[in-house]
C-alpha positions as CSV (number, residue, x, y, z in Angstrom):
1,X,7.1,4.4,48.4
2,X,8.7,7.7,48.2
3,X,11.6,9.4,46.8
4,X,14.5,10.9,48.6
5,X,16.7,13.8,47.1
6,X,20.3,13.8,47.1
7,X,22.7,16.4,47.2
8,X,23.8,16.9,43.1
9,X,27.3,16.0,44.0
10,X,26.8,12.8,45.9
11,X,24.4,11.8,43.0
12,X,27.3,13.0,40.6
13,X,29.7,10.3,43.0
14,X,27.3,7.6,43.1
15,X,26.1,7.6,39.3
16,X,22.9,6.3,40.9
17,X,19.3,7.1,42.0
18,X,18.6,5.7,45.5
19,X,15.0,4.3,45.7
20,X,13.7,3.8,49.5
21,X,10.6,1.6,49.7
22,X,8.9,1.8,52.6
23,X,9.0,3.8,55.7
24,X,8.0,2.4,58.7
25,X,9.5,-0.6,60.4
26,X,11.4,-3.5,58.8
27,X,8.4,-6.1,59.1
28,X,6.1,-3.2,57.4
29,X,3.7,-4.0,54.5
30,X,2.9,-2.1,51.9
31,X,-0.1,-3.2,49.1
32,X,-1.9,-5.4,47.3
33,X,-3.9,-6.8,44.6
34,X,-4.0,-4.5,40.8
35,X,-7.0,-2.4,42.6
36,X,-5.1,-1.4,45.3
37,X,-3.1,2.4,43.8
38,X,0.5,1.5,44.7
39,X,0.6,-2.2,43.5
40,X,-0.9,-1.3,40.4
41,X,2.0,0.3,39.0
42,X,4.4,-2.7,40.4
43,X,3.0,-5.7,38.1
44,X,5.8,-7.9,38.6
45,X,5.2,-7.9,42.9
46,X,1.1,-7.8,41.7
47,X,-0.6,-10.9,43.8
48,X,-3.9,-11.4,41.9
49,X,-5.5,-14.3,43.3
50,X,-5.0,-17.2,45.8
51,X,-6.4,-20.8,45.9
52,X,-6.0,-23.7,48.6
53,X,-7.4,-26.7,48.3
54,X,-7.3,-30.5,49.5
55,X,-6.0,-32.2,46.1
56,X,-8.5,-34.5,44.5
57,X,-5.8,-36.9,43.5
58,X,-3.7,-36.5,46.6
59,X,-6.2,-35.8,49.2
60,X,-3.7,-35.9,51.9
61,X,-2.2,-32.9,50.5
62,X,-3.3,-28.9,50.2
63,X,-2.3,-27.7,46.6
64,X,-1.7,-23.8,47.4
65,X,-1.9,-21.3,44.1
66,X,-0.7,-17.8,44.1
67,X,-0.8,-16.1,40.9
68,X,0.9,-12.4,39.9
69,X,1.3,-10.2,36.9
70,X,-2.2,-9.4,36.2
71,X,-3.4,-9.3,32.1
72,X,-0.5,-10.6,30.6
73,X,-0.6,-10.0,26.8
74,X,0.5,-13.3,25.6
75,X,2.2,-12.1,22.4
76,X,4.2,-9.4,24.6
77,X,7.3,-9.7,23.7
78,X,9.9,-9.6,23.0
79,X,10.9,-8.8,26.8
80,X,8.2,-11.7,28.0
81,X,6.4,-11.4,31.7
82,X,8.3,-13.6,34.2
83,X,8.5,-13.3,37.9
84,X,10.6,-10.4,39.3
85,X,13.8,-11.9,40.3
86,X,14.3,-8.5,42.7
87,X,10.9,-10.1,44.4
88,X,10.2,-12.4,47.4
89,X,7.5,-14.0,46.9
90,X,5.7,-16.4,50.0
91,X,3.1,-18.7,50.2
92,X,2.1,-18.4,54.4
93,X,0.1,-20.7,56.5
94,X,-1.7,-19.6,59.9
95,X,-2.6,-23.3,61.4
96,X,-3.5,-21.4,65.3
97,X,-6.2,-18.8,64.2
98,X,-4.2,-15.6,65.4
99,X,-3.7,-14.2,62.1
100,X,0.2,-14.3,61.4
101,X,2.0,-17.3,59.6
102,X,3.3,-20.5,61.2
103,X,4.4,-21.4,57.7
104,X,6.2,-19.9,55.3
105,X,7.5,-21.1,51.8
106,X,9.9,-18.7,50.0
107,X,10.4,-18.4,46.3
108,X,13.2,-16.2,44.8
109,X,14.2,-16.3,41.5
110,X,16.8,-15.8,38.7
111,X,17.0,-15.2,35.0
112,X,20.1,-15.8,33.0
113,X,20.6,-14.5,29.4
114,X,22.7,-16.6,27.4
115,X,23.2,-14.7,24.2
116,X,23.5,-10.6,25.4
117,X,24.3,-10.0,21.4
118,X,20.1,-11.0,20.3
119,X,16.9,-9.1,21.1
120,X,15.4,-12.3,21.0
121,X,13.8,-14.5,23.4
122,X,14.7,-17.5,21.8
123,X,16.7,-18.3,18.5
124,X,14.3,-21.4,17.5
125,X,12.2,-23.8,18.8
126,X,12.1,-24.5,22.4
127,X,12.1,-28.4,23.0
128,X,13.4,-28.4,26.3
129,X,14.1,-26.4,29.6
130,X,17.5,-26.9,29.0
131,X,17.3,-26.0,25.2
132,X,20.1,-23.4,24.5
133,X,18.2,-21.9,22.2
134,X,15.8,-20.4,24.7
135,X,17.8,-16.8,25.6
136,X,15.8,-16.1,28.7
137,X,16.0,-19.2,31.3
138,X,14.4,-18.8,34.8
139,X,15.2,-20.6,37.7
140,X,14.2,-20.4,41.2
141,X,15.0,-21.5,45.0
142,X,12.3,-22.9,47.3
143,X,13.2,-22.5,50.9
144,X,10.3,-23.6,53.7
145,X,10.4,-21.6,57.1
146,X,9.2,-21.7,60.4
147,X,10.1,-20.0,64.0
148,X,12.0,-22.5,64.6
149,X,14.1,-23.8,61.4
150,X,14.7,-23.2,58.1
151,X,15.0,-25.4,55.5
152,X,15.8,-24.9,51.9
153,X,13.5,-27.5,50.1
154,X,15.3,-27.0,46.1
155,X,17.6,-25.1,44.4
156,X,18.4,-24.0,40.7
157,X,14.7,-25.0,39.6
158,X,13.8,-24.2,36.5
159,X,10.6,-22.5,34.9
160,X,9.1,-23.1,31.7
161,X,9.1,-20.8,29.1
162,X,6.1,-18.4,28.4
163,X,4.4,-19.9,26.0
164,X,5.1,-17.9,22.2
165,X,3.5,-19.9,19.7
166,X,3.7,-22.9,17.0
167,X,6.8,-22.2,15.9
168,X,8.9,-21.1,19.4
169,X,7.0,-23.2,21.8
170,X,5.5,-26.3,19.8
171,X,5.0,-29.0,22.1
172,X,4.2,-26.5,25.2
173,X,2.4,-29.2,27.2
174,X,5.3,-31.1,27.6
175,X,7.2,-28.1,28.7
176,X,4.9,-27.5,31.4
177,X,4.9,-31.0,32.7
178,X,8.6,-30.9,32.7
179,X,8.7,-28.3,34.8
180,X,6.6,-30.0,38.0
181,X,9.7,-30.3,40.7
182,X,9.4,-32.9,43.3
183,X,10.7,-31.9,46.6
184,X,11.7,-33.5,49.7
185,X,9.2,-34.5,52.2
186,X,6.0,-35.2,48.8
187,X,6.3,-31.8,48.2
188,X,5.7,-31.0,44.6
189,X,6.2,-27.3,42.7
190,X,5.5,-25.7,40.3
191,X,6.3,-21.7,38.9
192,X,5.8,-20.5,35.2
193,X,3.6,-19.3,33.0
194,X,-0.4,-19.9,33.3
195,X,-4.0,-19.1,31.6
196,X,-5.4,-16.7,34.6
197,X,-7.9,-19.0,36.1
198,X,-9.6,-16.1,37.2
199,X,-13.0,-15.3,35.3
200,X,-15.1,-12.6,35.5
201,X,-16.6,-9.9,33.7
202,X,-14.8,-6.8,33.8
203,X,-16.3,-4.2,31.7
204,X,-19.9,-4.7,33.4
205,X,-18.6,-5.0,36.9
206,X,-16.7,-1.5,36.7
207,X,-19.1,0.4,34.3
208,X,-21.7,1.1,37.2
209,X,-22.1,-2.4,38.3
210,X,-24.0,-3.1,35.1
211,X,-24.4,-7.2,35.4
212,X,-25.8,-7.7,31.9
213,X,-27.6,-10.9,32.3
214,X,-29.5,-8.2,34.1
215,X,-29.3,-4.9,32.3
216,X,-33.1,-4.2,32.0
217,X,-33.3,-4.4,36.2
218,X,-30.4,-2.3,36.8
219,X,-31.8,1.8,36.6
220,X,-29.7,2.9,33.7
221,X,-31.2,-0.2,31.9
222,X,-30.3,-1.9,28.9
223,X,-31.3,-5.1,26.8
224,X,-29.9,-8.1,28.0
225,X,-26.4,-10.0,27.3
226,X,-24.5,-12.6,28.1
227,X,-21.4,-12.4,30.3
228,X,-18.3,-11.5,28.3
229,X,-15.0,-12.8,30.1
230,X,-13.1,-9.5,30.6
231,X,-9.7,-11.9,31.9
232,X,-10.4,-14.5,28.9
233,X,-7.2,-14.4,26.7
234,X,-4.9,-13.3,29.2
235,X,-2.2,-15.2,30.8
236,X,-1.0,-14.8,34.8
237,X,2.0,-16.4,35.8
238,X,1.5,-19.0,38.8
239,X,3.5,-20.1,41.7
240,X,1.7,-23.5,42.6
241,X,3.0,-26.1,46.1
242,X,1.6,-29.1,46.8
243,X,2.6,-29.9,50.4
244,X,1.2,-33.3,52.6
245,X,-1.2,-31.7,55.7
246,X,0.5,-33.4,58.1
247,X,3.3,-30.2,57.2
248,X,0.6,-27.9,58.0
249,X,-1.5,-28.2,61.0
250,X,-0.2,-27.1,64.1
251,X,0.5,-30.7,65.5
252,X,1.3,-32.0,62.3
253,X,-1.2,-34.4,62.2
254,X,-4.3,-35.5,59.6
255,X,-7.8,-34.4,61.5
256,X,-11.4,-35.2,60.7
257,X,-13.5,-32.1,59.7
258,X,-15.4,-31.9,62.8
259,X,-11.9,-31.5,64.7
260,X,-10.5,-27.6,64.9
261,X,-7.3,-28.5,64.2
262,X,-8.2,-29.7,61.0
263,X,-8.3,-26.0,59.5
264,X,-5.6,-23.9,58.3
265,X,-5.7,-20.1,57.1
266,X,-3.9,-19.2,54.1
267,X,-2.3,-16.1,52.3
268,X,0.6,-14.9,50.2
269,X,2.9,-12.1,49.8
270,X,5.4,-10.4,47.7
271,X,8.4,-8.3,48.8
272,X,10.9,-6.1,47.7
273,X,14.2,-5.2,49.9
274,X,14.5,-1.2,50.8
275,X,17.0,0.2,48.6
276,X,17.2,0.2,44.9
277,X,20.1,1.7,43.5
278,X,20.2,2.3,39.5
279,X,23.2,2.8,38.4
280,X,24.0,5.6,35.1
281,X,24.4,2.3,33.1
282,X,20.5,1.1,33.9
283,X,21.2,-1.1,36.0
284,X,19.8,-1.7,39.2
285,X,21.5,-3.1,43.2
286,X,18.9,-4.2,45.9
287,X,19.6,-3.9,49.3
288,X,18.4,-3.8,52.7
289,X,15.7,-5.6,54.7
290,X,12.8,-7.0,53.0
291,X,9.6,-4.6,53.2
292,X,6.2,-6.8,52.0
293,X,3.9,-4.8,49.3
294,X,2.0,-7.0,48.4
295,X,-0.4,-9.2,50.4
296,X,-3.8,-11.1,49.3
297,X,-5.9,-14.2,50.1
298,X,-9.7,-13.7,50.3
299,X,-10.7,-12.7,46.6
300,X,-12.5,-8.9,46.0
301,X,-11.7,-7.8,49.3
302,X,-9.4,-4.8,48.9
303,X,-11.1,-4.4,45.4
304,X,-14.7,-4.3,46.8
305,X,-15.0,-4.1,50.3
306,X,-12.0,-1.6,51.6
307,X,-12.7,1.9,50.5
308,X,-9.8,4.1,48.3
309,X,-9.6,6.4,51.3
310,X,-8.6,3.0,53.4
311,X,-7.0,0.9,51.1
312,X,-3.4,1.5,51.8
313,X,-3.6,1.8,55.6
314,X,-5.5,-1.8,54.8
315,X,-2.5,-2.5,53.2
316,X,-0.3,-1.6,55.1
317,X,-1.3,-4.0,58.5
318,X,-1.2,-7.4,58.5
319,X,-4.1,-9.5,58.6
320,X,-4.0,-10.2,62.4
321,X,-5.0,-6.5,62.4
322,X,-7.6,-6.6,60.2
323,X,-10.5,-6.0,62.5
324,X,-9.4,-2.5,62.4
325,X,-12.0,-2.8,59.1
326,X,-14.2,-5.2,60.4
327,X,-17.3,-2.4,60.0
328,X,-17.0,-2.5,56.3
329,X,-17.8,-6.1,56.3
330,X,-21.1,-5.6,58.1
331,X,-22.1,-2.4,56.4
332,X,-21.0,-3.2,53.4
333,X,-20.8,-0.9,50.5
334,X,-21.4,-3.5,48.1
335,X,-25.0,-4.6,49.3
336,X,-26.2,-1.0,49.1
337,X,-25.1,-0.3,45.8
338,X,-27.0,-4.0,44.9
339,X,-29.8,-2.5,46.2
340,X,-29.5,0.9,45.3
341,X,-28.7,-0.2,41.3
342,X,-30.9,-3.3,41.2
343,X,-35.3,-1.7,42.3
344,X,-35.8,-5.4,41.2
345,X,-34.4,-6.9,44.3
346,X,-35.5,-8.0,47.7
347,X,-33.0,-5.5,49.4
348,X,-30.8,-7.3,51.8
349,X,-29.9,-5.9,55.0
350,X,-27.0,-3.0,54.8
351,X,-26.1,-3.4,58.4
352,X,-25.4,-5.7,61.0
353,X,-23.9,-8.0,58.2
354,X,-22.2,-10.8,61.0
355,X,-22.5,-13.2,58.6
356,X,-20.4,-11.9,56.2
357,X,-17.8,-10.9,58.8
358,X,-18.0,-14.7,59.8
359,X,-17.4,-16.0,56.3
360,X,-14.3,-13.7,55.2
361,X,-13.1,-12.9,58.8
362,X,-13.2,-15.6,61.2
363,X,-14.5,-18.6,58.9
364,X,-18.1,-20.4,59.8
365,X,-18.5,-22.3,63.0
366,X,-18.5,-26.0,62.2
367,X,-17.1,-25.8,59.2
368,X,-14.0,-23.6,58.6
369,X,-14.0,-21.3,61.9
370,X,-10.4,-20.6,63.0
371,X,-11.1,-18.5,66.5
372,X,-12.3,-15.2,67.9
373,X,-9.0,-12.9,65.7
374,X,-10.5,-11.4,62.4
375,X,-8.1,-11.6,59.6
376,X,-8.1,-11.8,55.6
377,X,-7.2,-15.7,55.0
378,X,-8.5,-18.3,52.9
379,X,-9.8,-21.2,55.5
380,X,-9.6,-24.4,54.7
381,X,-11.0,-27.6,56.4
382,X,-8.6,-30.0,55.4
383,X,-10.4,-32.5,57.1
384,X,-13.2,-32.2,54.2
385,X,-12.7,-34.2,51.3
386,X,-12.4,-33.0,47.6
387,X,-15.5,-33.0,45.7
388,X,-13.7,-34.9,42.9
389,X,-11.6,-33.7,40.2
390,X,-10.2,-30.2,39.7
391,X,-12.7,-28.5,37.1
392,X,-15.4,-30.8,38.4
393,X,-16.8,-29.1,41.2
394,X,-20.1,-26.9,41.2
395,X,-19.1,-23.6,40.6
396,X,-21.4,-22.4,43.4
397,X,-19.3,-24.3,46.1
398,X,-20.9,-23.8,49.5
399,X,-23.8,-21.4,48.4
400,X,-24.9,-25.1,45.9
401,X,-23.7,-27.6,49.2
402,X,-20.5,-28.7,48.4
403,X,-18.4,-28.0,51.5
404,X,-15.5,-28.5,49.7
405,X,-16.2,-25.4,48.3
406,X,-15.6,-21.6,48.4
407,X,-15.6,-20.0,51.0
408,X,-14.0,-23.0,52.2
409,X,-11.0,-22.9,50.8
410,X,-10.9,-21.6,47.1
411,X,-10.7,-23.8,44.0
412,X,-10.2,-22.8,40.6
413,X,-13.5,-23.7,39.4
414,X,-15.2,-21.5,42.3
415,X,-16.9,-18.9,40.8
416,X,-16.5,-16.5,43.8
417,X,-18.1,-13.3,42.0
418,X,-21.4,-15.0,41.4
419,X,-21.0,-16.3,45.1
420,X,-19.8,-13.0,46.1
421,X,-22.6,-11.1,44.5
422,X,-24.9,-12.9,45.6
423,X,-23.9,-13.6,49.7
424,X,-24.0,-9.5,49.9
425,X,-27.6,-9.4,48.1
426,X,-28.9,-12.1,50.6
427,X,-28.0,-12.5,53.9
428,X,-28.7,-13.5,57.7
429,X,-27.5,-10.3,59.7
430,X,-26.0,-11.6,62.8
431,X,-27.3,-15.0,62.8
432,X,-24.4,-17.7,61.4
433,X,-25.6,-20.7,62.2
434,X,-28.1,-21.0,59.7
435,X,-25.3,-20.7,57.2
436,X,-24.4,-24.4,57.4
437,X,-27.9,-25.9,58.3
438,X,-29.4,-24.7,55.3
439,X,-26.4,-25.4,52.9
440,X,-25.0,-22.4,52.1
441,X,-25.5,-18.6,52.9
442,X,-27.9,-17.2,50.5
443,X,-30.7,-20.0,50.9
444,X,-33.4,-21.0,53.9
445,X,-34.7,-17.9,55.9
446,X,-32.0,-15.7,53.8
447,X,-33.0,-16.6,50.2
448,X,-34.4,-13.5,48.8
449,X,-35.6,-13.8,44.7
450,X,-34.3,-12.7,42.5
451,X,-31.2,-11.8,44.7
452,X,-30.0,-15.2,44.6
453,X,-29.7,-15.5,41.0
454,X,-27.3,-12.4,40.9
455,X,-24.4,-12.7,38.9
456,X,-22.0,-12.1,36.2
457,X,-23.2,-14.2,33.7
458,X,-19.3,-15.5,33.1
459,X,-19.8,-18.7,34.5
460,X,-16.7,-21.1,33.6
461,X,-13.0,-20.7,32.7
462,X,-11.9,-20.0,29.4
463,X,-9.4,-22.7,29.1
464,X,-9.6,-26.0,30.7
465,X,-8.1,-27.0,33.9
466,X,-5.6,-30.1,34.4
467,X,-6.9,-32.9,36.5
468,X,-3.3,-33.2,37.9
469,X,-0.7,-30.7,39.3
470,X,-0.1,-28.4,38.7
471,X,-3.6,-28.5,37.7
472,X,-3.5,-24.8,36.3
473,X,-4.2,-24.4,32.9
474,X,-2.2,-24.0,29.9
475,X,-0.8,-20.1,29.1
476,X,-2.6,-19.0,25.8
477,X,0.1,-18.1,23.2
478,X,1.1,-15.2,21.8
479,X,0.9,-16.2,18.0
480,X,-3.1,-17.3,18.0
481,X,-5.0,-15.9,21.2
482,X,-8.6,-14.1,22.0
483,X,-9.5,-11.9,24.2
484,X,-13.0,-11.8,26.3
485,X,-14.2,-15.0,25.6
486,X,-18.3,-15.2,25.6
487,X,-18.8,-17.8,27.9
488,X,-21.6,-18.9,30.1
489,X,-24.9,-17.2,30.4
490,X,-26.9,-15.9,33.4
């Protein structure tokens, strides 16, 4: 983004400040998830994390998850996080392998305030999503898109509340449940407030790499601990769409996992439109074309694997062009610092890393490959069935043998730094094949010990996931919450 100057008098006309986002063309993109510098300071437009799946319960359906507003303090109020109604956000499908979406769903949304004359967020308990007394209603449009028609799927939909406490929010379960829309077509939605599925710890990960289940290997050592949830107590909110696979794949048919057409890439966006104009009052007019600056599907990439001096160019392409970075995939920056930090370790090769760029670039031949085009999606073989419920799964997905796990596809259970971690400590160079015969991609002629025990020590969620959709968990609330939850062990 930048700033443009206007003459003192034109400002002095206007009684605004123009904001112009972007500079390049109209279809430009901008940034990405909270490590990325721009994004960071734009929480609301902040994609975190994406998940696809093939529902347990409905495995003819993909349940999609996109979740923004990183580290939301639950008891932040009394101006509570809620999606950005200046924001586009889009869930996008690639079902042909060349990187750009086939399928796009389009959520925009809008807050009323009922009673302009209270600070408050609500004036007593919240019992239903139509209760008057909640101040702050959200409600949002769902609108599916493709080159050739556009359809809007739902209209005035509304969100639940944040979740506040005992007193505000007391039966919060049932708000949440109220707020699953079904759509036309078995398409169900969801869009409120969320625990942030995401788990991993934080402070170790970012002070030196200092995994403390392994402290006394690392070369700064220190004694031993057990993973401490640096995301536990903090809410995200969560744009979640169920949609039937026949909607997705390119001939809009149901395929058997050994058929090509049977996988689909995935990603999601945010975007805000060019101009911003704030008036001398504070408020604000948007205007102009939509410019994307946010973008995110394969999780640690632009956090781990781009470089600062790289990130926004990264972020500024869309993933059909992501081969321009393909080299940091196979020299990776995180396997020599593994090495490099860790004496204890088999050291795993720094170059030539073809397996990796198969795994988070092109997907894995016979099991999630989507062509020859290198691009940042989240693959998923919807041909392979769920493992069983949501929560259930080994948290290990692929690297343990369940195919029906990450990097096929993401669940929430998928523990993906532990899997992460430990795919750039191991590793088969240019060689893929092995990566299915051998169950995974740190074991048979790759496994190197102890590299394949690398990990976090944060090895589960710290709230519970539904077995149903939306199947997210539960928001913590602001009157009783804790923050990095001890959980798991090495």
């Amino acid at each position: 983004m930048r700033r443009i100057a206007l003459p003192v008098a034109l400002v002095a006309a206007a009684l605004a400040i123009v904001l112009v986002r972007g500079a390049g063309p109209d279809d430009s993109v901008a940034s990405s998830h909270r490590e990325a510098p721009t994004i960071s300071e734009d929480p609301v437009a902040d994609n975190t994390d994406v998940y696809a799946f093939v529902s347990p319960d409905r495995p003819d359906t993909v349940t999609i998850v996109a979740n923004y507003i990183p580290l939301e303090e639950p008891a932040g109020g009394p101006n509570f996080n809620a999606f950005g109604d200046d924001v586009l956000y889009e869930l996008k499908v690639d079902n042909n392998g060349d990187g750009r979406e086939d399928v796009s769903y389009r959520f925009r949304f809008r807050t009323e305030t009922r009673n302009g004359d209270t600070f408050l967020y609500n004036t007593g308990p919240i019992d239903t999503l139509s209760d008057p007394d909640w101040n702050r209603p959200q409600f949002y449009s769902v609108t599916r898109e493709t080159k050739w028609k556009t359809t809007v799927l739902g209209r005035n939909l509304p969100t639940p509340p944040v979740n506040i406490g005992p007193r505000s929010t007391p039966n919060y379960g049932s708000l949440m449940q109220a707020a699953v829309q079904e759509l036309p077509g078995g398409i169900k939605a969801y869009a409120g407030q969320s625990d942030d599925p995401f788990y991993v710890d934080l402070g170790s990960v970012f002070d030196l790499a200092g995994l403390r289940p392994f402290n006394p290997a690392h070369v700064i050592p220190l004694d031993a601990e057990d993973g401490v949830d640096g995301v536990g107590g903090f809410n995200t909110h969560a744009i979640v769409l169920q949609v039937p696979i026949e909607q997705l794949t390119r001939d809009r048919k149901l395929h058997d996992a050994d058929d090509p057409e049977a996988v689909i890439g995935v990603y999601a966006t945010a975007s805000r439109q060019r101009l911003e104009i704030i008036g001398s009052n504070g408020r604000r007019r948007d205007s102009g074309s939509w410019v994307q600056v946010s973008r995110l599907a394969e999780p640690l990439i632009n956090e781990v694997v781009i470089p600062l001096a790289d990130k926004d160019e990264w972020n500024a392409q869309d993933p059909e062009d992501d081969s321009e970075f393909a080299h940091y995939y196979t020299s990776p920056e995180v396997t020599r610092l593994e090495n490099a930090l860790y004496p204890v370790l088999d050291n795993a090769p720094e170059t030539g890393r073809g397996d990796l760029a198969a795994i988070l670039l092109t997907g894995v031949p016979g099991l999630n490959f989507t062509g020859t085009t290198q691009a940042d999606l989240i693959r998923l073989n919807t041909g392979i069935p769920p493992s069983g419920p949501v929560g259930t799964g080994n948290r290990l997905g692929l690297l343990a043998g369940e195919f029906a796990g990450f990097p096929n596809g993401r669940r929430l259970e998928d523990d993906v730094v532990d899997i992460e971690l430990r795919a750039f400590a191991c590793g088969y160079g240019s060689v893929v094949a092995p990566i299915i015969q051998s169950f995974g991609f740190c074991a048979g002629n790759a496994n190197r010990s102890p590299n394949n025990l690398l990990g976090d020590g944060v090895d589960a969620n710290d709230h519970p996931f539904h077995t149903t959709f939306p199947y997210v968990p539960e928001p913590h609330q602001g009157y009783e919450h804790v923050h990095h939850s001890m959980v798991g062990g090495p």
